[in-house]
N, C-alpha and C positions, 0 to 999 in steps of 0.2 A: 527436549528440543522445542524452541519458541518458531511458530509459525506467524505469518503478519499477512493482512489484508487490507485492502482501501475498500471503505462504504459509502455512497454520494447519495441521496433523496432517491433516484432513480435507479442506480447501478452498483451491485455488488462482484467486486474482483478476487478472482481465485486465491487461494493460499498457496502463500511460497516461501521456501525454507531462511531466507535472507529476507532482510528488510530494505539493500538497496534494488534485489530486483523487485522487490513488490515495489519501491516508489518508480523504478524504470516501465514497469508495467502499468503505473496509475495513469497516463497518461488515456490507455486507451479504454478506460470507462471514466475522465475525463473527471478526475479526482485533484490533478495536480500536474505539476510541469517541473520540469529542471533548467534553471536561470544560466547565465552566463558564466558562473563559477562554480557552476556544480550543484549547487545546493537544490534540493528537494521542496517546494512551493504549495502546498496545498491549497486548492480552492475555500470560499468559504462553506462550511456545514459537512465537512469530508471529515471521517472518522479515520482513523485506524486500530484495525481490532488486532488482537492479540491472542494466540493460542497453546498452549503447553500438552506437549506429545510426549505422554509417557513412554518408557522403555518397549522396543517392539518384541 
């Protein structure tokens, strides 16, 4: 299972199993924004990391 998070200079955001709540989430460590058609907007210097969860 792929886990995703947003990283900004300042603020690191939780891990979450979906990648559109991790961008609904980025908002509040202020990573990125969702525009007028949906679309997911990253600030600039905003990462997004990536993690692989083996079998529990």
């Amino acid at each position: 299972m792929t886990q995703y998070r947003f990283v900004t200079r300042d603020r690191v955001g939780k891990w979450y199993a979906t990648l559109a709540e991790a961008q609904r989430q980025a908002n509040r460590i202020g990573a990125g924004f969702t525009d007028a058609l949906g679309r997911f907007i990253a600030y600039r210097g905003t990462v997004l990391e990536m993690r692989e969860l083996g079998p529990a």
